[in-house]
N, C-alpha and C positions, 0 to 999 in steps of 0.2 A: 563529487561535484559534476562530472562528467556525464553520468545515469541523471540526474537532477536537472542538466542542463538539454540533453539532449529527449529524455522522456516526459518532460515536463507537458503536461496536453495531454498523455497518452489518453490517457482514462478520466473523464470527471464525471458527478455523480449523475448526473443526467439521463447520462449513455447506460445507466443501471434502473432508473426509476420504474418503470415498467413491471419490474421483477420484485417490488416491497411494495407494500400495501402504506396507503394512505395517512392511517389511521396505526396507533401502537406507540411502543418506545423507542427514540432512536437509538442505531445502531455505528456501529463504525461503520466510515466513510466507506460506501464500496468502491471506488476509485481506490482507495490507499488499499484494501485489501487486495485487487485487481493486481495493483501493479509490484504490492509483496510477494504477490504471486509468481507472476514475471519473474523478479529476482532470487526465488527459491528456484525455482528451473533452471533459470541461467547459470546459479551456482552450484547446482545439483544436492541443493542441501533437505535435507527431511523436516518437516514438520516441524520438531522439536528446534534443532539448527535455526532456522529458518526465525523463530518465537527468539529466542535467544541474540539473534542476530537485531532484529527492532529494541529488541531492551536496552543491549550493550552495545553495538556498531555505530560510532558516530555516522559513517557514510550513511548507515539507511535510516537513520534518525533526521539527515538534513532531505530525508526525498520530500516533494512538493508537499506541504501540507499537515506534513508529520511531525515540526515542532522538532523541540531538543527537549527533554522532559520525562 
């Protein structure tokens, strides 16, 4: 709750639009990937860690956006 509370803003997708094209299929949020980003650094977790952690971690399941699901 505290990441959630205090990161919330960090990234929205806006601050990404630039860098995806118009046109095609959408894609996951790049804000939510940004800031899983963030959270794999800060925990020092690898790729896989990191994939595992959005599955099963309630905490990064409740970050801005991300649903429980």
């Amino acid at each position: 709750m505290w990441v959630r509370d205090h990161l919330d803003g960090l990234f929205t997708d806006d601050d990404f639009a630039d860098w995806y094209p118009a046109d095609g299929r959408r894609g996951l949020s790049p804000a939510r990937l940004a800031l899983v980003s963030v959270l794999q650094y800060a925990q020092n977790l690898t790729d896989r860690q990191a994939a595992e952690a959005v599955r099963c971690r309630l905490d990064w399941k409740l970050l801005p956006g991300a649903g429980v699901g």
